[in-house]
SERO-4910 file (N, C-alpha, C, O; in steps of 0.05 Angstrom, whole numbers):
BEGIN
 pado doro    nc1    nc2    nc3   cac1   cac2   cac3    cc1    cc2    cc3    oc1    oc2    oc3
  Unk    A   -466   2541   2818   -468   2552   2792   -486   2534   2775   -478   2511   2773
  Unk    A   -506   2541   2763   -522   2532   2739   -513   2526   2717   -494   2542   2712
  Unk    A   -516   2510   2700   -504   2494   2672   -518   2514   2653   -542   2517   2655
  Unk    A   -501   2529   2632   -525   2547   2616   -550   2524   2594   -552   2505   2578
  Unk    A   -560   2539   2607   -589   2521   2575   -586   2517   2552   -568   2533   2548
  Unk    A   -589   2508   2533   -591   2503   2506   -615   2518   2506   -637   2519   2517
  Unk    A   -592   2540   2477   -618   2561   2463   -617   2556   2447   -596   2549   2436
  Unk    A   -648   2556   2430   -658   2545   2404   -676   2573   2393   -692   2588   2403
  Unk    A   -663   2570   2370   -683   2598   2355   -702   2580   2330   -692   2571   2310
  Unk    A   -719   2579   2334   -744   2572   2313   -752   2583   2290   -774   2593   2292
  Unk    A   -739   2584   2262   -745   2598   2250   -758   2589   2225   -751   2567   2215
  Unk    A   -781   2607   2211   -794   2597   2178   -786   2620   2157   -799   2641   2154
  Unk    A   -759   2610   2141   -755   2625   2121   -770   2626   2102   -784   2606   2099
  Unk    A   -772   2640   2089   -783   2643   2054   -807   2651   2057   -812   2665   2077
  Unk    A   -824   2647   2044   -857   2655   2044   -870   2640   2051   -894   2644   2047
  Unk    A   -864   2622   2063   -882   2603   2074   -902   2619   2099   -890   2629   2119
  Unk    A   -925   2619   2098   -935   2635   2119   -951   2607   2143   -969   2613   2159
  Unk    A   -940   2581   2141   -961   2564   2162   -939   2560   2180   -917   2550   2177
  Unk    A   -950   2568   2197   -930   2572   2224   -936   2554   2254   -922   2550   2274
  Unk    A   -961   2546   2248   -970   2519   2270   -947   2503   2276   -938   2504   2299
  Unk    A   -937   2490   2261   -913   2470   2264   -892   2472   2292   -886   2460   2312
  Unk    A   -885   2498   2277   -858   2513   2292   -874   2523   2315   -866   2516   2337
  Unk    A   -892   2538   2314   -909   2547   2336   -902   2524   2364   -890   2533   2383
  Unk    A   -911   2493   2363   -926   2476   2368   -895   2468   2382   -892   2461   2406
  Unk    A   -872   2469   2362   -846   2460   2359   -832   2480   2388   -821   2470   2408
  Unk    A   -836   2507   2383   -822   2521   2399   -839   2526   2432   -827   2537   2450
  Unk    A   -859   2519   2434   -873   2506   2461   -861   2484   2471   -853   2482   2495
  Unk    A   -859   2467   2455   -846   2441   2463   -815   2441   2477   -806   2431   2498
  Unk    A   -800   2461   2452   -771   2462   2465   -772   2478   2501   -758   2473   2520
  Unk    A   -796   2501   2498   -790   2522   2520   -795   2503   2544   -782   2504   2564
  Unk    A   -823   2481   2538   -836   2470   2562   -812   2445   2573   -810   2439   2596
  Unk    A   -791   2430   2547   -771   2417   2559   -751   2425   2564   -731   2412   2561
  Unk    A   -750   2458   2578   -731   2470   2589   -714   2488   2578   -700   2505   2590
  Unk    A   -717   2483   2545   -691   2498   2533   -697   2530   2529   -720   2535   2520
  Unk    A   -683   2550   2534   -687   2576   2519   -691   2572   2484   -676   2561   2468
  Unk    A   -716   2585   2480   -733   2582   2455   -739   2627   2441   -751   2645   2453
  Unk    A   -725   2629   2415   -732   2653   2409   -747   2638   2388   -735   2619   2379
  Unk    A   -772   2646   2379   -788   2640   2350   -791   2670   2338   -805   2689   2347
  Unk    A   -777   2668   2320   -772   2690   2288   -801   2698   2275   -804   2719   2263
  Unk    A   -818   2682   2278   -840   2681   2254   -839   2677   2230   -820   2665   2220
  Unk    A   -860   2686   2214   -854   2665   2195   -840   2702   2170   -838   2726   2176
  Unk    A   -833   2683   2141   -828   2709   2130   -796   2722   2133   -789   2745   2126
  Unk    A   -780   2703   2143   -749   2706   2149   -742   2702   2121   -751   2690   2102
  Unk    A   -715   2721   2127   -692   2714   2102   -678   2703   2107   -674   2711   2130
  Unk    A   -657   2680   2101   -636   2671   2102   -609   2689   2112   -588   2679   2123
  Unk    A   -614   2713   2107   -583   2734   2121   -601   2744   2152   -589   2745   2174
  Unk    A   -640   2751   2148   -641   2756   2175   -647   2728   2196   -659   2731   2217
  Unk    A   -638   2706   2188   -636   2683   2207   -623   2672   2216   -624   2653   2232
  Unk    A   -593   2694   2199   -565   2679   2204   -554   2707   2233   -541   2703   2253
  Unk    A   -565   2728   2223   -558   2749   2234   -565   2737   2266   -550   2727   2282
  Unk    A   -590   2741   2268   -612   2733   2286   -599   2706   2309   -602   2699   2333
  Unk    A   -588   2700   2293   -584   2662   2309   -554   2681   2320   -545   2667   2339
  Unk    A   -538   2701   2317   -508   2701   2323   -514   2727   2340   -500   2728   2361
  Unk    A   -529   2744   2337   -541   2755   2350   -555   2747   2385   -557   2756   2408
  Unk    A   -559   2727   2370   -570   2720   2407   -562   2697   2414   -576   2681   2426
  Unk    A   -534   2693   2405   -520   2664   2414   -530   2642   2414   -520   2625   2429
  Unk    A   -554   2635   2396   -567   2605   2394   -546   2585   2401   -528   2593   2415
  Unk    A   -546   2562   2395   -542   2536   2404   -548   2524   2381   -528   2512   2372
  Unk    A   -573   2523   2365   -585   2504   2352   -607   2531   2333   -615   2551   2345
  Unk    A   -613   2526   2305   -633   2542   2296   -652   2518   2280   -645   2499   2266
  Unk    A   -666   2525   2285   -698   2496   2270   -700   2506   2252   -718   2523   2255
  Unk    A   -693   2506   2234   -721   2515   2208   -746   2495   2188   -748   2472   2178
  Unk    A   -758   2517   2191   -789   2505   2186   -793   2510   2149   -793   2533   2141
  Unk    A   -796   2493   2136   -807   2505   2114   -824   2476   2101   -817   2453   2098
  Unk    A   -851   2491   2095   -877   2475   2082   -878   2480   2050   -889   2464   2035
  Unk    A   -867   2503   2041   -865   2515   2013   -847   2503   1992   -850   2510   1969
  Unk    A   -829   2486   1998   -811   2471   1980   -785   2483   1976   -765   2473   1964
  Unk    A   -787   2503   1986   -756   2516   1982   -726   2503   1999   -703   2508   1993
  Unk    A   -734   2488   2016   -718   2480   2030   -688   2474   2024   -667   2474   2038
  Unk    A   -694   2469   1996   -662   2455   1973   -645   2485   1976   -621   2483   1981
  Unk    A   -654   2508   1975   -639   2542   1969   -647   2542   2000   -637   2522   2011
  Unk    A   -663   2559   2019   -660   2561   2043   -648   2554   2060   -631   2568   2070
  Unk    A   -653   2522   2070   -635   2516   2095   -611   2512   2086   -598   2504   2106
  Unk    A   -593   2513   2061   -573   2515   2056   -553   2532   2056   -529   2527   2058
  Unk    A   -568   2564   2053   -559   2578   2052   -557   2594   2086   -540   2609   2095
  Unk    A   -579   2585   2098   -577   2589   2130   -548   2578   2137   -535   2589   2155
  Unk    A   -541   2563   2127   -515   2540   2135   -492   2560   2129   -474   2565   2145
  Unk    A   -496   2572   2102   -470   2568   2082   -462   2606   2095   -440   2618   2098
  Unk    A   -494   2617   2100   -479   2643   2116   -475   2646   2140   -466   2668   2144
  Unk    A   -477   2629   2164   -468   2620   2190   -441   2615   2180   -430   2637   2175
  Unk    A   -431   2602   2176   -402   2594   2162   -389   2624   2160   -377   2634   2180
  Unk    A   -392   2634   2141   -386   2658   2126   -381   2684   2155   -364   2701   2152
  Unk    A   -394   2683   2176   -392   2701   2187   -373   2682   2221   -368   2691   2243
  Unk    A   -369   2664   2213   -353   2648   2231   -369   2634   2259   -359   2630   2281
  Unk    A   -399   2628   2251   -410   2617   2266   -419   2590   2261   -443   2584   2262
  Unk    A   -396   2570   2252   -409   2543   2239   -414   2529   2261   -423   2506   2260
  Unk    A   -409   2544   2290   -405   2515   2307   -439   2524   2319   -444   2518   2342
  Unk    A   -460   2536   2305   -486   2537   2306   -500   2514   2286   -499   2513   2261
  Unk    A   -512   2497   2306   -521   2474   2298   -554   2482   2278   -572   2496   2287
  Unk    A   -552   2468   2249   -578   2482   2244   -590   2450   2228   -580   2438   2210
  Unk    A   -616   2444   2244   -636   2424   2235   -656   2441   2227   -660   2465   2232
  Unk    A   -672   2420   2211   -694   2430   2187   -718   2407   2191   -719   2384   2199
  Unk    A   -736   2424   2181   -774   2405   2182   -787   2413   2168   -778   2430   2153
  Unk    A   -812   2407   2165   -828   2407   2145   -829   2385   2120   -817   2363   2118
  Unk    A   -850   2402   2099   -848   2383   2085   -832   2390   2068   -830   2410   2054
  Unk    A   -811   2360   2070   -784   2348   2058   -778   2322   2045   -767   2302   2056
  Unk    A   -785   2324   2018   -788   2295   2007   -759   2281   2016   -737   2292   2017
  Unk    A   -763   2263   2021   -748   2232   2032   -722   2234   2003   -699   2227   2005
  Unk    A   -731   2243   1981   -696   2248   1966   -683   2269   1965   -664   2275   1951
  Unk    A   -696   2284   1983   -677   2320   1989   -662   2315   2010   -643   2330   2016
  Unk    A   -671   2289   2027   -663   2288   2062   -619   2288   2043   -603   2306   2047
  Unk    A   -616   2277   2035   -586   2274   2031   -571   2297   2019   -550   2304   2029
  Unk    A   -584   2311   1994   -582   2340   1990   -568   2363   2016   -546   2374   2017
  Unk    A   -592   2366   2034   -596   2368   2058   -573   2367   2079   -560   2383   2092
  Unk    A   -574   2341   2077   -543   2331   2102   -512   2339   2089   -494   2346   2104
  Unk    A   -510   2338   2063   -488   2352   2054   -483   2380   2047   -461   2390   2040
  Unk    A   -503   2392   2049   -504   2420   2055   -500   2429   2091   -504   2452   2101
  Unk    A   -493   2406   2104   -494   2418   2131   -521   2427   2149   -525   2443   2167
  Unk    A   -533   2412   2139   -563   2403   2158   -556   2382   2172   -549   2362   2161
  Unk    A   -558   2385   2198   -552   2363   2221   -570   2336   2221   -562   2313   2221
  Unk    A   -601   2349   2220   -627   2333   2220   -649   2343   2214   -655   2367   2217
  Unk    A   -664   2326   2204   -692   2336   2195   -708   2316   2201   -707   2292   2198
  Unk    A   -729   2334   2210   -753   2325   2219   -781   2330   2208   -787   2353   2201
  Unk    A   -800   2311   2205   -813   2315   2182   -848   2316   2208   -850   2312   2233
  Unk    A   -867   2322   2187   -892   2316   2203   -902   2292   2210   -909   2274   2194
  Unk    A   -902   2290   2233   -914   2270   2247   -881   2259   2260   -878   2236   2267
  Unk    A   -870   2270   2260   -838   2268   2269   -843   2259   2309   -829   2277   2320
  Unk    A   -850   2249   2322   -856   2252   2363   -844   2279   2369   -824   2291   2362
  Unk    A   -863   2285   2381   -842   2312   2396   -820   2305   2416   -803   2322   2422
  Unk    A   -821   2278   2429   -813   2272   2449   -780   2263   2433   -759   2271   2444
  Unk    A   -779   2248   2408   -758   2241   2392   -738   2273   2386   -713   2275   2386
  Unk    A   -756   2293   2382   -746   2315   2378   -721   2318   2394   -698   2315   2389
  Unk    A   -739   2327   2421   -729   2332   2444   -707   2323   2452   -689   2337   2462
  Unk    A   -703   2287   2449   -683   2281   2454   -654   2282   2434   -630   2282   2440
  Unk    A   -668   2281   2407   -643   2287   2396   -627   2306   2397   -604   2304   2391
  Unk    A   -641   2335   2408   -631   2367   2417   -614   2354   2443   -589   2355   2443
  Unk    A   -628   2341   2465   -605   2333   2483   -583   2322   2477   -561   2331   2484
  Unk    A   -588   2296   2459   -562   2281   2458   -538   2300   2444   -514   2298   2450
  Unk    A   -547   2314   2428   -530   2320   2397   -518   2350   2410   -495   2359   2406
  Unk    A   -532   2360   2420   -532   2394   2420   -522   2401   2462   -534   2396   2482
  Unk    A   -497   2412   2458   -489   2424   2484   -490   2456   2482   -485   2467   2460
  Unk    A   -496   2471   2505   -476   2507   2492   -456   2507   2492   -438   2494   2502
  Unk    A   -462   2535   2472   -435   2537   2465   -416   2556   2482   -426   2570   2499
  Unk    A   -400   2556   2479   -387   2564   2498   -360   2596   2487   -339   2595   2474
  Unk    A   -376   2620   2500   -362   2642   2486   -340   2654   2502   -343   2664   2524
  Unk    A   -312   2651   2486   -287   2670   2494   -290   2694   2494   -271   2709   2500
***
């Protein structure tokens, strides 16, 4: 029997339309093995929460370059919760000024990763931190 994969859904809420990042991001996760869905860019916060419970993620990335990050990845959090999926792990990237990072972690952001972040650092923190989950 096979160990199931860590699935990661890649997603860029809000209007942010630069999608290289996550692009670049969700190659990286697929080529170190993990099952990878990327959303595109142009998500809402209810279709990312839907989306991630929907296809049993593991982990959801979100990407945002537009500054919204303080309302977005929070509310990714706060409606995972709401529909009884908190044990979906959700880290965040982009650009994230260095005094939102704490904002951030008390809203239930695991980690964030910024540009110029290793991909290789990525990678391993998804190993160490992130197992599947496991459905009754």
């Amino acid at each position: 029997m096979t160990e199931k994969k860590i699935r990661i859904m890649v997603a860029k809420p809000g209007l942010d339309g630069h999608d290289r990042g996550a692009r670049i991001l969700a190659r990286c996760f697929r080529d170190a093995g993990f099952e990878v869905i990327y959303t595109g860019c142009h998500q809402t916060p209810e279709q990312i929460a839907a989306t991630a419970i929907q296809e049993d993620v593991d982990l959801v990335g979100l990407s945002c370059l537009s500054g919204a990050h303080r309302y977005l990845f929070p509310r990714v959090v706060e409606l995972l919760k709401e529909q009884g999926a908190d044990d979906i792990v959700v880290i965040g990237g982009g650009i994230i000024p260095d005094q939102d990072f704490q904002t951030l972690y008390d809203a239930g952001i695991k980690a964030i990763f910024t540009p110029g972040s290793p991909l290789d650092t990525i990678v391993r923190w998804v190993r160490t931190n992130i197992r599947p989950r496991v459905n009754l």
